[in-house]
Every structure is written in C-alpha cells, then in structure tokens.
C-alpha positions in Angstrom: -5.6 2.1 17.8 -2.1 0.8 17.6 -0.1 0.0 14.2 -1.3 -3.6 12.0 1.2 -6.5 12.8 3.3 -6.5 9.5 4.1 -10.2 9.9 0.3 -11.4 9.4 -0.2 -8.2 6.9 2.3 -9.9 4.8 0.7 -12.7 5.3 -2.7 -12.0 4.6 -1.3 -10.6 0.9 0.9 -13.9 0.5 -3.2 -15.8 1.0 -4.1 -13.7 -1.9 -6.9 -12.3 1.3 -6.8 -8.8 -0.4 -10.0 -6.7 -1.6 -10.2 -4.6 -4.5 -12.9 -2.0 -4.8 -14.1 -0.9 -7.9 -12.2 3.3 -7.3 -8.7 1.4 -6.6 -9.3 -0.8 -9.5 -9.9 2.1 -11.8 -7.2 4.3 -10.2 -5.1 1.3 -11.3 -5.8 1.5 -14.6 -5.5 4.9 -15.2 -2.3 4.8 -14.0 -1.4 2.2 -15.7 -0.7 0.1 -12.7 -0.8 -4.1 -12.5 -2.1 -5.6 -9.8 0.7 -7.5 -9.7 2.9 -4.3 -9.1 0.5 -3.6 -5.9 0.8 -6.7 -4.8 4.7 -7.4 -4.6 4.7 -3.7 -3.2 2.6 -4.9 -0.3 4.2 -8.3 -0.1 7.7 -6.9 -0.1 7.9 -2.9 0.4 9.2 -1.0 2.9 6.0 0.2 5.3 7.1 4.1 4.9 4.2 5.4 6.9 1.4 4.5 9.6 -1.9 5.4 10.1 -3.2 3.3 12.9 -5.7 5.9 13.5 -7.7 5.3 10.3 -11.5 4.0 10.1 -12.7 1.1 10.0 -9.0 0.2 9.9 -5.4 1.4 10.4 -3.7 1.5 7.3 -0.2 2.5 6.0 1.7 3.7 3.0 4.4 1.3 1.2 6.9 2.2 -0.6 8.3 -0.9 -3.6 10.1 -0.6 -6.7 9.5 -2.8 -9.9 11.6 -2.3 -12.9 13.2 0.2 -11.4 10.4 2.3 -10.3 8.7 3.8 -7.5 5.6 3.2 -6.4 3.6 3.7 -3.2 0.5 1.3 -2.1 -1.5 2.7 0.7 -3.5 -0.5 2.0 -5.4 -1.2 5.4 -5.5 -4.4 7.3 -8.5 -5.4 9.2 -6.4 -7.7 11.7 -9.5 -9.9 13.5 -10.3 -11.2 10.0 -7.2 -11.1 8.2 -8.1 -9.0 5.4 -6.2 -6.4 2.8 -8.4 -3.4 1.6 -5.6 -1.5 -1.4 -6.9 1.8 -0.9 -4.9 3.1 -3.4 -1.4 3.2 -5.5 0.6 5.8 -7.2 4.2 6.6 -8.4 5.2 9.2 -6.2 6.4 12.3 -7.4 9.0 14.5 -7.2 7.1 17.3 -6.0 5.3 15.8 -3.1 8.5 13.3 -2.0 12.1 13.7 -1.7 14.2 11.6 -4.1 14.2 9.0 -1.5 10.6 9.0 -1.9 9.9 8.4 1.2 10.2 11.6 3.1 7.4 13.9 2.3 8.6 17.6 1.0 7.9 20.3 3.3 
C-alpha cells in the first residue's frame, strides 16, 4: 500500500471528517491534550513518518508545535472515503526523540 495523499488528508481534517474513538479520547485527556491541539497538528504539522503498511489503513506520525511545544499525532486516512481515524497523540520525549523530535534515538 503506498503513502495517503497529504493534500486530501489535510483536507479531510479542514471538513472536520475526523473520528475519535473513545482510547484516543481518553489518551487525550490524560495527557492533557485539546483536540484542538490534535487537530492544527494534523491540519498543519510536518508528516515526520509513514506507515502505509498499516491495517485497515496507512497512517503516519506528525510532528506540530502549539505554544511552543511538541507534540506528535499519529492519525490514519482511509482515502476512498475521506476519513481521519487520530490514533493517538503525545509530547514526545527526550528519551525516545532527538531534540529535533523528529528523529527517533537509536
């Protein structure tokens, strides 16, 4: 399976065409996370890493900034229909990313 079309992923998140399942919503709020926060890191983020191999959909992992932090959004796009699934989001840490947070540590 081949990488989502980032043009009409953006634009599927711009239609508001996004689903959140109960888990992300809850991941959310543990972390203190605004849906809003997920959202303008899908809308605007950098796409850091793909996974067009995933099931039922590819997905990747953005990386977005508000208020001058980091957080990553990990979302799949089911193309035909143009539908968002937020899997999850996260700040990233230090111990996983480098300070770019982008490049996974070795």
């Amino acid at each position: 399976m081949k990488p989502f079309d980032l043009a009409k992923f953006r634009e599927a998140v711009v239609a508001g065409r996004i689903e959140w399942r109960k888990h992300v919503l809850q991941r959310l709020a543990e972390r203190s996370i605004l849906q809003r926060v997920a959202v303008e890191v899908l809308r605007t983020g950098d796409r850091i890493e793909q996974y067009a191999g995933d099931r039922p959909f590819p997905s990747a992992l953005f990386l977005g900034y508000n208020a001058g932090k980091p957080y990553h959004v990990v979302a799949a796009f089911d193309e035909a229909n143009t539908q968002v699934y937020v899997i999850t989001a996260y700040e990233p840490s230090l111990d996983v990313f480098e300070p770019d947070y982008r490049t996974r540590r070795k």
